[in-house]
N, C-alpha and C positions, 0 to 999 in steps of 0.2 A: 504494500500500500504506500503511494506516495501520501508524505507529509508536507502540508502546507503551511508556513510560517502564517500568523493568524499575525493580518494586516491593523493598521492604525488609522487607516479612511477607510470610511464607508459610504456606498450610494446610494442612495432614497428613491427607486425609481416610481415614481407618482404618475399611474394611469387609473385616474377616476375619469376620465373626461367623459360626458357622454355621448359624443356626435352626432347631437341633434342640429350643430350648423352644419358639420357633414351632409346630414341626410341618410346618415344608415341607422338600421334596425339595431347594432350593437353598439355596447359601447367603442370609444374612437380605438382605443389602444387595441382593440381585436380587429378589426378592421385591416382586409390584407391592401397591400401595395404590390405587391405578385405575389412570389408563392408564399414570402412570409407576412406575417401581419406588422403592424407599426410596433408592437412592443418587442415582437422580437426582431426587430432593426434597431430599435433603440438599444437592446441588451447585447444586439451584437458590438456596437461601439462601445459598451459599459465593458462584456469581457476582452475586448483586445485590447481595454488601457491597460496598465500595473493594477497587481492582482487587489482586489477589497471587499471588504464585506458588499454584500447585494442585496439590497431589502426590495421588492416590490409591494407595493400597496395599491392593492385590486378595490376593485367596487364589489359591493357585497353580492353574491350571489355567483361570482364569476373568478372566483381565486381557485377553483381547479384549473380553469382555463389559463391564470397568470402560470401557475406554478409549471404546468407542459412546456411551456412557452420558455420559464427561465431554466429548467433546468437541460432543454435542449442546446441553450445557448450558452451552458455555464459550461458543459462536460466536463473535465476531470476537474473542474473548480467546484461541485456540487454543492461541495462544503458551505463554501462560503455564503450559500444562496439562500432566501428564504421569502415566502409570502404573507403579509399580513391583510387584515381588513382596512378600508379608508374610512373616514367617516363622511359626514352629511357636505364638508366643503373641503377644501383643497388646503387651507389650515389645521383642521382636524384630521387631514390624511396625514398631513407630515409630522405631526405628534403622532401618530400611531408607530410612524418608521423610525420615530425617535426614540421611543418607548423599547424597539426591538434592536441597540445596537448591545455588541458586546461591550464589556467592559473596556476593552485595549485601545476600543476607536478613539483617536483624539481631532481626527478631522472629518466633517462630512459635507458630504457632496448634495444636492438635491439636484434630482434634475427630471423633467418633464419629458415623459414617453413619448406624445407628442412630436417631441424634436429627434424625431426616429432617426437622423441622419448623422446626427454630432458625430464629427469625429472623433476618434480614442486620444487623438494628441489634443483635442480640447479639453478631453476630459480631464487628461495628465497635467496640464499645464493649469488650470484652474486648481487643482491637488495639492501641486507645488508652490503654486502663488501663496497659500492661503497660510497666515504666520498665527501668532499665541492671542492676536488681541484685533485684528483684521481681517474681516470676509473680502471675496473675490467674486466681481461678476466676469463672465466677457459680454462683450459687446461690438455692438454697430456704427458706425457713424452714418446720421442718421444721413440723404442726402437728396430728398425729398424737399420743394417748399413749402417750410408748415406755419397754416395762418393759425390765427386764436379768431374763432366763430363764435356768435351770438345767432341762435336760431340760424336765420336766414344770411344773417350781416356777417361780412369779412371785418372785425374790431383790430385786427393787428398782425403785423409780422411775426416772427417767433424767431429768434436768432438761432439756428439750428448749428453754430460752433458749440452749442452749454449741450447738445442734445446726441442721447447715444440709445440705440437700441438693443435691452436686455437680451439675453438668453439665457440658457442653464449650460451643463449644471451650474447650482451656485454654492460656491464652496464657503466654507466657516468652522474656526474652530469650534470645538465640541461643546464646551463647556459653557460659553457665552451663548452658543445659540439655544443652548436647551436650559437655560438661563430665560431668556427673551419671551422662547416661546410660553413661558411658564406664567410670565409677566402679562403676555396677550391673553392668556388662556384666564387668567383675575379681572383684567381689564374688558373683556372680552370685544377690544377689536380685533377688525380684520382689516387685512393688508394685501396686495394685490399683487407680490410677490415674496419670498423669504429675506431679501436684501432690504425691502423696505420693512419689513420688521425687526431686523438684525439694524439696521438703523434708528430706528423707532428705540429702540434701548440704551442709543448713546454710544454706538460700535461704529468704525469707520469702514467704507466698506469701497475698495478700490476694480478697478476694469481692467480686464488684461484685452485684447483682440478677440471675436468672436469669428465665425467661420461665415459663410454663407449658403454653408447647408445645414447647419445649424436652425434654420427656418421651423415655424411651429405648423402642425397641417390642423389646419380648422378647417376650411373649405371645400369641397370638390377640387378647385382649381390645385389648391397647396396638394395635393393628391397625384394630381396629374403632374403634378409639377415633382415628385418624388420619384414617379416611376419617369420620368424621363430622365434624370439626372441618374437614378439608379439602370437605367440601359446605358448611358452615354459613360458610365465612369465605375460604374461596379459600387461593392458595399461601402458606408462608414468607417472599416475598418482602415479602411484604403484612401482616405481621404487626408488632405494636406500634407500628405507624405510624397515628396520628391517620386515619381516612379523613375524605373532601369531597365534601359531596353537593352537588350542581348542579341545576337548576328550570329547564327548557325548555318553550315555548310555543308554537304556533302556529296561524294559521287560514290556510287555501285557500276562495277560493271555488269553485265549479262552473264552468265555462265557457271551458275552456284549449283548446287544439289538440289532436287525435289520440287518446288512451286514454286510462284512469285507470291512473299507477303510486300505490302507497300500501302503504309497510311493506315495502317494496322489490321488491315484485311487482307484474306489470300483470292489470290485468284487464279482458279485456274487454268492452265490452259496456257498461262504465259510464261515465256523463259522468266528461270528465278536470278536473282541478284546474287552473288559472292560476297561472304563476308566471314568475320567473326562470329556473328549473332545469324539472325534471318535476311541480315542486307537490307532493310526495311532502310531506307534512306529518309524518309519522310522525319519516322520518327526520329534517328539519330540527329538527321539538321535539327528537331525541336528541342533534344537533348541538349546539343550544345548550346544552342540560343539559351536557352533557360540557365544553365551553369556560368554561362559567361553575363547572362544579366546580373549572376548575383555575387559573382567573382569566385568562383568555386571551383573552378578548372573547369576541366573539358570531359569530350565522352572517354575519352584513352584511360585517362585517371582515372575514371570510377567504373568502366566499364570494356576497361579493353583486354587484349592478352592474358593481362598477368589476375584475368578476373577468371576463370574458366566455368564460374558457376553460372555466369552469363552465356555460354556458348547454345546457340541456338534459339536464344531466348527472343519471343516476342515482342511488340510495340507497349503492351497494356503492361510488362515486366520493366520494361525498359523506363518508360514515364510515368508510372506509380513510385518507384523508389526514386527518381528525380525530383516529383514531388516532394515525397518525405524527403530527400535530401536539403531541399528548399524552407520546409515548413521548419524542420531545427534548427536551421540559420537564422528563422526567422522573415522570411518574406512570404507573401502572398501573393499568389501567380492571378493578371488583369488575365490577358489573353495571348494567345499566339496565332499569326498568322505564318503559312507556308503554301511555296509553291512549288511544284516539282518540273522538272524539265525533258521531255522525251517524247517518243512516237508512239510510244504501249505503254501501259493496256489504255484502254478509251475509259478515261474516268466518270464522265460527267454523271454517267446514269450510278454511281454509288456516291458519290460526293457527302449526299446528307450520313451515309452510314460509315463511311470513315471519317466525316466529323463527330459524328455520333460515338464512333468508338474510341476515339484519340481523348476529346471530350471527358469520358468515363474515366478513363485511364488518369488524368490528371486531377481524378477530383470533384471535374465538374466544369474546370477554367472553358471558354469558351476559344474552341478551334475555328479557326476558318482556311481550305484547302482549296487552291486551283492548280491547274496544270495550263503547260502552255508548250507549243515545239517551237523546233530552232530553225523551221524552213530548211529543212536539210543540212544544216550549215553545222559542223563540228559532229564530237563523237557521239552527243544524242543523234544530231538529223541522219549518222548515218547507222543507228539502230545497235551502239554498241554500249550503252548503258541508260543512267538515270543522275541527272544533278539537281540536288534541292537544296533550297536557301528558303531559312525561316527567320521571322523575326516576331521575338516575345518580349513583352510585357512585367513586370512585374512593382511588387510593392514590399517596400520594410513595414512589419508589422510598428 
Protein backbone atom coordinates (compact mmCIF):
# COMPACT_ATOMS: atom_id res chain seq x y z
CA UNK A 1 0.00 0.00 0.00
CA UNK A 2 1.24 3.21 -0.93
CA UNK A 3 1.55 5.93 1.89
CA UNK A 4 0.43 9.29 1.45
CA UNK A 5 2.03 12.08 3.54
CA UNK A 6 -1.22 13.77 4.84
CA UNK A 7 -1.20 17.29 3.34
CA UNK A 8 -1.45 20.85 5.16
CA UNK A 9 -4.06 22.49 2.34
CA UNK A 10 -7.14 21.41 1.63
CA UNK A 11 -9.92 22.11 -1.17
CA UNK A 12 -13.48 23.00 -0.48
CA UNK A 13 -14.84 21.97 -3.73
CA UNK A 14 -18.44 23.73 -3.56
CA UNK A 15 -21.07 22.27 -6.06
CA UNK A 16 -24.54 23.36 -4.77
CA UNK A 17 -25.33 25.24 -7.73
CA UNK A 18 -28.56 24.55 -9.02
CA UNK A 19 -28.66 25.24 -12.89
CA UNK A 20 -31.79 26.77 -13.04
CA UNK A 21 -29.98 29.71 -15.38
CA UNK A 22 -28.40 26.78 -17.02
CA UNK A 23 -31.66 25.25 -17.87
CA UNK A 24 -31.12 21.75 -16.86
CA UNK A 25 -33.02 19.27 -14.90
CA UNK A 26 -29.93 18.66 -12.51
CA UNK A 27 -28.04 20.32 -10.50
CA UNK A 28 -25.04 22.45 -12.60
CA UNK A 29 -22.15 20.54 -11.19
CA UNK A 30 -23.76 17.01 -12.80
CA UNK A 31 -24.26 18.50 -15.79
CA UNK A 32 -21.99 16.85 -18.50
CA UNK A 33 -19.79 19.04 -20.87
CA UNK A 34 -18.95 15.74 -22.98
CA UNK A 35 -18.26 12.69 -21.52
CA UNK A 36 -17.53 14.08 -18.12
CA UNK A 37 -19.62 16.38 -16.04
CA UNK A 38 -18.58 19.88 -14.63
CA UNK A 39 -17.47 18.43 -11.36
CA UNK A 40 -15.48 16.08 -12.45
CA UNK A 41 -13.45 18.62 -14.74
CA UNK A 42 -13.35 20.63 -11.91
CA UNK A 43 -11.69 17.63 -9.65
CA UNK A 44 -9.80 16.88 -12.50
CA UNK A 45 -7.66 20.40 -12.08
CA UNK A 46 -8.05 19.82 -8.02
CA UNK A 47 -6.15 16.31 -8.42
CA UNK A 48 -3.37 17.26 -10.83
CA UNK A 49 -2.33 20.21 -8.57
CA UNK A 50 0.07 19.17 -5.36
CA UNK A 51 -1.59 16.51 -3.41
CA UNK A 52 -4.42 17.96 -0.58
CA UNK A 53 -7.03 17.16 1.22
CA UNK A 54 -10.40 17.15 -1.09
CA UNK A 55 -13.79 17.96 0.45
CA UNK A 56 -16.64 18.14 -1.93
CA UNK A 57 -19.80 19.47 -0.65
CA UNK A 58 -22.86 18.14 -2.74
CA UNK A 59 -26.42 19.40 -2.57
CA UNK A 60 -28.59 17.01 -0.54
CA UNK A 61 -29.87 14.39 -2.08
CA UNK A 62 -27.07 13.89 -4.79
CA UNK A 63 -23.75 13.16 -2.64
CA UNK A 64 -23.70 9.58 -4.05
CA UNK A 65 -23.41 11.05 -7.35
CA UNK A 66 -20.53 13.64 -5.90
CA UNK A 67 -18.63 10.88 -4.28
CA UNK A 68 -18.57 8.44 -8.19
CA UNK A 69 -17.45 11.52 -9.43
CA UNK A 70 -14.46 12.25 -6.98
CA UNK A 71 -13.36 9.23 -6.34
CA UNK A 72 -12.91 8.53 -10.08
CA UNK A 73 -10.90 11.54 -10.21
CA UNK A 74 -8.97 11.00 -7.14
CA UNK A 75 -7.42 7.34 -7.99
CA UNK A 76 -4.70 6.31 -5.88
CA UNK A 77 -5.30 9.79 -3.88
CA UNK A 78 -8.79 8.00 -2.55
CA UNK A 79 -7.59 8.90 0.74
CA UNK A 80 -7.44 12.15 0.75
CA UNK A 81 -11.19 12.59 -0.80
CA UNK A 82 -14.35 12.86 0.94
CA UNK A 83 -18.04 14.13 0.49
CA UNK A 84 -20.12 16.07 2.79
CA UNK A 85 -23.61 17.67 2.73
CA UNK A 86 -24.11 21.62 1.63
CA UNK A 87 -26.43 23.50 3.22
CA UNK A 88 -29.49 25.84 2.24
CA UNK A 89 -26.67 28.75 0.78
CA UNK A 90 -23.36 28.70 -0.51
CA UNK A 91 -22.16 30.18 3.11
CA UNK A 92 -23.49 27.34 4.98
CA UNK A 93 -22.00 25.00 2.34
CA UNK A 94 -18.57 26.10 3.15
CA UNK A 95 -18.91 25.73 6.89
CA UNK A 96 -19.96 22.35 6.34
CA UNK A 97 -16.30 21.75 4.24
CA UNK A 98 -14.86 23.60 7.07
CA UNK A 99 -16.28 21.51 9.69
CA UNK A 100 -14.78 18.37 7.67
CA UNK A 101 -10.84 19.29 7.57
CA UNK A 102 -8.40 17.34 9.21
CA UNK A 103 -6.45 18.51 11.97
CA UNK A 104 -2.86 19.07 9.83
CA UNK A 105 -4.61 21.46 7.37
CA UNK A 106 -3.38 24.87 7.93
CA UNK A 107 -4.27 26.30 4.40
CA UNK A 108 -7.50 26.05 2.59
CA UNK A 109 -8.56 26.55 -0.74
CA UNK A 110 -12.28 27.07 -1.76
CA UNK A 111 -13.01 26.86 -4.90
CA UNK A 112 -16.31 26.75 -7.08
CA UNK A 113 -17.11 23.57 -9.38
CA UNK A 114 -18.53 25.78 -11.58
CA UNK A 115 -15.16 26.85 -12.78
CA UNK A 116 -14.66 23.31 -14.03
CA UNK A 117 -11.67 24.43 -16.13
CA UNK A 118 -9.19 26.16 -13.55
CA UNK A 119 -6.04 25.07 -14.14
CA UNK A 120 -3.82 22.94 -11.44
CA UNK A 121 -1.00 25.78 -11.75
CA UNK A 122 -3.81 28.20 -10.56
CA UNK A 123 -4.76 26.11 -8.03
CA UNK A 124 -0.88 25.67 -6.98
CA UNK A 125 -0.18 29.03 -7.06
CA UNK A 126 -3.08 30.46 -5.12
CA UNK A 127 -1.66 27.51 -2.21
CA UNK A 128 1.45 29.05 -2.36
CA UNK A 129 0.52 32.60 -2.24
CA UNK A 130 -1.48 32.40 0.63
CA UNK A 131 0.83 33.31 4.12
CA UNK A 132 -0.16 33.19 8.23
CA UNK A 133 -2.32 36.30 8.30
CA UNK A 134 -3.24 36.81 4.21
CA UNK A 135 -5.87 35.39 1.98
CA UNK A 136 -5.28 35.15 -1.84
CA UNK A 137 -7.71 35.68 -4.62
CA UNK A 138 -6.76 35.42 -8.55
CA UNK A 139 -8.06 37.45 -10.70
CA UNK A 140 -9.00 39.49 -13.88
CA UNK A 141 -8.49 42.62 -15.04
CA UNK A 142 -11.57 43.77 -15.78
CA UNK A 143 -11.42 45.21 -19.51
CA UNK A 144 -14.90 45.90 -20.35
CA UNK A 145 -16.52 49.67 -20.04
CA UNK A 146 -18.24 49.79 -16.97
CA UNK A 147 -20.80 52.49 -16.36
CA UNK A 148 -22.71 52.92 -12.67
CA UNK A 149 -26.60 52.71 -13.98
CA UNK A 150 -29.77 54.10 -12.29
CA UNK A 151 -32.73 52.08 -13.76
CA UNK A 152 -32.80 53.36 -17.20
CA UNK A 153 -29.91 56.31 -16.79
CA UNK A 154 -26.14 55.81 -17.52
CA UNK A 155 -25.05 58.03 -13.71
CA UNK A 156 -21.32 57.60 -14.21
CA UNK A 157 -18.17 56.11 -15.55
CA UNK A 158 -16.50 53.58 -13.29
CA UNK A 159 -12.70 53.64 -13.55
CA UNK A 160 -12.08 50.07 -14.33
CA UNK A 161 -7.83 50.42 -13.28
CA UNK A 162 -9.58 49.97 -9.17
CA UNK A 163 -11.41 46.99 -10.93
CA UNK A 164 -10.52 43.06 -11.01
CA UNK A 165 -12.50 40.07 -11.76
CA UNK A 166 -12.64 37.31 -8.81
CA UNK A 167 -12.23 33.62 -9.34
CA UNK A 168 -11.49 30.64 -7.19
CA UNK A 169 -10.00 28.89 -5.76
CA UNK A 170 -9.62 31.39 -2.91
CA UNK A 171 -7.07 30.57 -0.74
CA UNK A 172 -6.63 31.59 3.39
CA UNK A 173 -5.03 30.46 6.12
CA UNK A 174 -6.94 28.03 8.34
CA UNK A 175 -7.38 29.47 11.39
CA UNK A 176 -8.59 33.04 10.46
CA UNK A 177 -10.83 31.84 8.18
CA UNK A 178 -12.61 29.48 10.32
CA UNK A 179 -12.30 32.34 12.64
CA UNK A 180 -14.51 34.80 10.25
CA UNK A 181 -16.79 32.23 9.38
CA UNK A 182 -17.72 31.70 12.96
CA UNK A 183 -18.20 35.57 13.25
CA UNK A 184 -20.77 35.57 10.12
CA UNK A 185 -22.22 32.49 11.38
CA UNK A 186 -23.21 35.02 15.05
CA UNK A 187 -23.74 37.88 12.95
CA UNK A 188 -25.57 36.19 10.47
CA UNK A 189 -24.54 37.94 7.35
CA UNK A 190 -23.90 36.84 4.17
CA UNK A 191 -21.30 37.65 1.68
CA UNK A 192 -21.07 37.16 -1.88
CA UNK A 193 -17.82 35.53 -1.87
CA UNK A 194 -15.32 33.80 0.81
CA UNK A 195 -12.66 37.00 0.35
CA UNK A 196 -15.36 39.27 1.15
CA UNK A 197 -15.99 37.76 4.25
CA UNK A 198 -12.27 36.93 5.10
CA UNK A 199 -12.24 40.73 4.74
CA UNK A 200 -15.28 41.58 6.47
CA UNK A 201 -13.02 40.22 9.60
CA UNK A 202 -10.24 42.77 9.27
CA UNK A 203 -7.91 40.17 7.05
CA UNK A 204 -6.20 41.52 4.06
CA UNK A 205 -6.77 39.61 1.32
CA UNK A 206 -4.32 40.05 -1.96
CA UNK A 207 -4.66 38.98 -6.11
CA UNK A 208 -2.38 36.98 -7.74
CA UNK A 209 -3.37 36.43 -11.88
CA UNK A 210 -6.30 34.51 -12.68
CA UNK A 211 -6.60 32.27 -15.91
CA UNK A 212 -9.09 32.79 -18.58
CA UNK A 213 -10.48 29.42 -18.34
CA UNK A 214 -10.97 29.91 -15.01
CA UNK A 215 -14.57 31.23 -16.29
CA UNK A 216 -17.71 30.34 -14.16
CA UNK A 217 -20.52 28.26 -16.43
CA UNK A 218 -23.82 29.69 -15.41
CA UNK A 219 -25.29 29.89 -18.81
CA UNK A 220 -25.82 27.72 -21.95
CA UNK A 221 -23.48 29.92 -23.62
CA UNK A 222 -20.58 29.50 -20.75
CA UNK A 223 -21.28 25.68 -21.63
CA UNK A 224 -20.62 25.92 -25.06
CA UNK A 225 -18.01 27.88 -24.42
CA UNK A 226 -16.21 25.00 -22.25
CA UNK A 227 -16.65 22.32 -24.69
CA UNK A 228 -15.10 24.20 -27.31
CA UNK A 229 -12.11 25.32 -25.48
CA UNK A 230 -12.20 21.71 -24.11
CA UNK A 231 -11.82 20.21 -28.03
CA UNK A 232 -9.50 23.02 -29.17
CA UNK A 233 -6.87 22.60 -26.15
CA UNK A 234 -7.70 19.22 -24.00
CA UNK A 235 -8.29 19.07 -20.07
CA UNK A 236 -7.58 21.67 -17.17
CA UNK A 237 -4.84 19.60 -16.22
CA UNK A 238 -3.04 20.94 -19.25
CA UNK A 239 -3.68 24.26 -19.12
CA UNK A 240 -1.05 27.27 -18.79
CA UNK A 241 1.40 24.89 -18.82
CA UNK A 242 4.16 25.79 -21.79
CA UNK A 243 3.31 22.43 -24.16
CA UNK A 244 6.46 20.32 -26.17
CA UNK A 245 6.36 19.35 -29.33
CA UNK A 246 8.46 16.30 -30.40
CA UNK A 247 9.64 15.27 -34.26
CA UNK A 248 9.69 11.58 -34.91
CA UNK A 249 11.13 9.71 -37.96
CA UNK A 250 11.31 6.64 -39.56
CA UNK A 251 11.93 4.31 -42.45
CA UNK A 252 11.14 0.26 -42.87
CA UNK A 253 12.17 -1.39 -45.77
CA UNK A 254 9.86 -4.12 -47.54
CA UNK A 255 11.18 -7.49 -46.93
CA UNK A 256 10.58 -8.62 -43.13
CA UNK A 257 8.88 -12.00 -42.17
CA UNK A 258 5.01 -12.80 -42.13
CA UNK A 259 2.53 -9.77 -42.65
CA UNK A 260 2.46 -6.16 -42.94
CA UNK A 261 1.59 -4.56 -39.36
CA UNK A 262 1.52 -0.60 -39.89
CA UNK A 263 -0.46 2.13 -37.60
CA UNK A 264 -1.14 -0.72 -35.48
CA UNK A 265 -3.20 -2.85 -37.66
CA UNK A 266 -2.20 -5.93 -39.92
CA UNK A 267 -2.81 -6.23 -43.02
CA UNK A 268 -2.84 -8.75 -45.08
CA UNK A 269 -1.81 -9.60 -48.12
CA UNK A 270 0.80 -6.94 -48.13
CA UNK A 271 4.66 -7.25 -48.04
CA UNK A 272 5.66 -6.81 -44.36
CA UNK A 273 8.33 -4.30 -43.09
CA UNK A 274 11.82 -5.53 -41.56
CA UNK A 275 12.74 -4.76 -38.23
CA UNK A 276 13.48 -5.27 -34.71
CA UNK A 277 9.81 -5.27 -33.50
CA UNK A 278 6.92 -5.65 -36.34
CA UNK A 279 8.51 -2.70 -38.42
CA UNK A 280 5.27 -0.83 -37.69
CA UNK A 281 7.00 2.47 -38.79
CA UNK A 282 3.87 4.58 -37.99
CA UNK A 283 4.11 3.61 -34.40
CA UNK A 284 7.81 3.91 -33.83
CA UNK A 285 7.95 7.70 -35.65
CA UNK A 286 5.09 8.26 -32.64
CA UNK A 287 7.41 6.62 -30.33
CA UNK A 288 10.11 8.89 -30.82
CA UNK A 289 8.12 12.16 -31.26
CA UNK A 290 6.70 11.47 -27.80
CA UNK A 291 10.36 10.61 -26.20
CA UNK A 292 11.87 13.45 -27.71
CA UNK A 293 8.91 15.92 -26.73
CA UNK A 294 9.61 15.02 -23.24
CA UNK A 295 13.56 14.73 -23.43
CA UNK A 296 13.66 11.11 -22.62
CA UNK A 297 15.61 9.70 -25.50
CA UNK A 298 14.75 7.84 -28.30
CA UNK A 299 13.08 4.50 -29.41
CA UNK A 300 16.83 2.69 -29.57
CA UNK A 301 17.12 3.55 -25.61
CA UNK A 302 14.10 2.18 -24.54
CA UNK A 303 13.37 -0.16 -27.01
CA UNK A 304 15.95 -1.22 -29.27
CA UNK A 305 18.60 -4.26 -29.57
CA UNK A 306 19.63 -4.44 -26.25
CA UNK A 307 15.62 -4.73 -25.24
CA UNK A 308 14.90 -8.30 -26.63
CA UNK A 309 11.71 -8.53 -24.60
CA UNK A 310 10.43 -6.19 -27.39
CA UNK A 311 11.30 -8.28 -30.32
CA UNK A 312 8.33 -8.67 -32.31
CA UNK A 313 6.21 -6.63 -30.32
CA UNK A 314 3.22 -4.63 -31.44
CA UNK A 315 2.08 -0.99 -31.82
CA UNK A 316 -0.55 -1.17 -28.69
CA UNK A 317 3.17 -2.80 -26.68
CA UNK A 318 5.18 -0.29 -28.02
CA UNK A 319 2.86 3.08 -27.06
CA UNK A 320 1.35 1.88 -23.88
CA UNK A 321 4.64 1.76 -22.10
CA UNK A 322 5.65 5.16 -23.93
CA UNK A 323 2.87 6.32 -22.38
CA UNK A 324 3.65 5.06 -18.99
CA UNK A 325 7.17 6.20 -19.69
CA UNK A 326 5.68 9.73 -20.16
CA UNK A 327 3.18 9.80 -17.26
CA UNK A 328 6.39 9.10 -14.59
CA UNK A 329 8.04 11.88 -15.86
CA UNK A 330 5.28 13.56 -15.42
CA UNK A 331 3.72 14.92 -18.73
CA UNK A 332 0.60 14.49 -20.34
CA UNK A 333 0.25 13.52 -23.88
CA UNK A 334 -2.30 16.72 -26.09
CA UNK A 335 -2.01 14.63 -29.32
CA UNK A 336 -0.16 13.36 -32.17
CA UNK A 337 -0.23 13.66 -35.58
CA UNK A 338 1.54 11.38 -38.25
CA UNK A 339 1.95 10.79 -41.80
CA UNK A 340 3.35 7.96 -43.45
CA UNK A 341 4.89 7.84 -46.98
CA UNK A 342 4.42 5.01 -49.70
CA UNK A 343 2.41 3.22 -52.58
CA UNK A 344 0.85 0.39 -50.12
CA UNK A 345 -1.36 -0.68 -48.60
CA UNK A 346 -4.24 1.85 -49.61
CA UNK A 347 -5.08 3.28 -46.25
CA UNK A 348 -7.99 5.41 -46.53
CA UNK A 349 -10.71 2.94 -46.15
CA UNK A 350 -9.03 1.97 -42.35
CA UNK A 351 -7.89 5.25 -41.38
CA UNK A 352 -10.76 5.65 -38.49
CA UNK A 353 -9.48 2.14 -37.18
CA UNK A 354 -6.00 2.60 -36.89
CA UNK A 355 -6.72 5.93 -35.32
CA UNK A 356 -8.91 4.19 -33.30
CA UNK A 357 -6.21 1.78 -32.24
CA UNK A 358 -3.01 4.00 -31.89
CA UNK A 359 -5.63 6.20 -29.82
CA UNK A 360 -6.36 3.18 -27.30
CA UNK A 361 -2.89 2.33 -27.08
CA UNK A 362 -1.81 5.69 -25.71
CA UNK A 363 -4.46 6.10 -23.38
CA UNK A 364 -6.87 7.74 -25.14
CA UNK A 365 -4.56 10.81 -26.46
CA UNK A 366 -6.12 11.77 -29.79
CA UNK A 367 -4.26 10.36 -33.00
CA UNK A 368 -4.66 11.72 -36.27
CA UNK A 369 -3.11 9.52 -39.58
CA UNK A 370 -2.69 10.39 -43.31
CA UNK A 371 -0.66 8.92 -45.83
CA UNK A 372 0.47 10.41 -48.82
CA UNK A 373 3.02 9.15 -52.15
CA UNK A 374 6.03 10.54 -53.54
CA UNK A 375 4.99 10.60 -57.22
CA UNK A 376 7.26 7.89 -57.98
CA UNK A 377 10.14 9.80 -56.84
CA UNK A 378 12.80 8.13 -54.25
CA UNK A 379 12.65 4.61 -52.58
CA UNK A 380 8.98 4.86 -51.50
CA UNK A 381 7.79 5.92 -55.37
CA UNK A 382 9.66 3.18 -56.32
CA UNK A 383 7.88 0.53 -53.84
CA UNK A 384 10.83 -0.32 -51.62
CA UNK A 385 9.75 0.78 -48.33
CA UNK A 386 7.67 3.19 -45.81
CA UNK A 387 8.86 6.72 -44.37
CA UNK A 388 6.92 8.30 -41.46
CA UNK A 389 7.25 11.56 -39.60
CA UNK A 390 5.14 12.32 -36.71
CA UNK A 391 4.80 15.13 -34.67
CA UNK A 392 3.23 15.05 -30.82
CA UNK A 393 2.13 17.13 -28.43
CA UNK A 394 2.41 17.13 -25.07
CA UNK A 395 2.11 18.62 -21.56
CA UNK A 396 4.00 18.85 -17.92
CA UNK A 397 1.66 17.94 -15.59
Amino acid sequence: MTLIPVPTTAIIVVAGGSGTRLGAAAPKAFVGIDEHSVLRHALDGVFAAEAAQVIVVAPAGHEGDAETELLAAAGDRHELARVVTGGETRQQSVAAGLAALWGDVTTVLVHDAARALTPAVQIDAVARAVTADVGVIPALPVIDTIKRVDAGDVVAAVDRSELAAAQTPQGFPRALLQAAYDAASESGAEYTDDAALFAAAGHAVRHIPGSERAFKITTPGDLARARQILDMTGPPAAALVAPRVGIGTDVHAFGGEGVLWLAGLEWPGEPPLSGHSDGDAVAHAMVDALLGAAGLGDIGEHFGTSHPEYAGAHADVFLARTAQILAEAGFTIGNVSVQFQGNRPRFSARREDAERSLSSALGGAPVAVTATTTDGLGFTGRGEGIAVTAVALIYPR
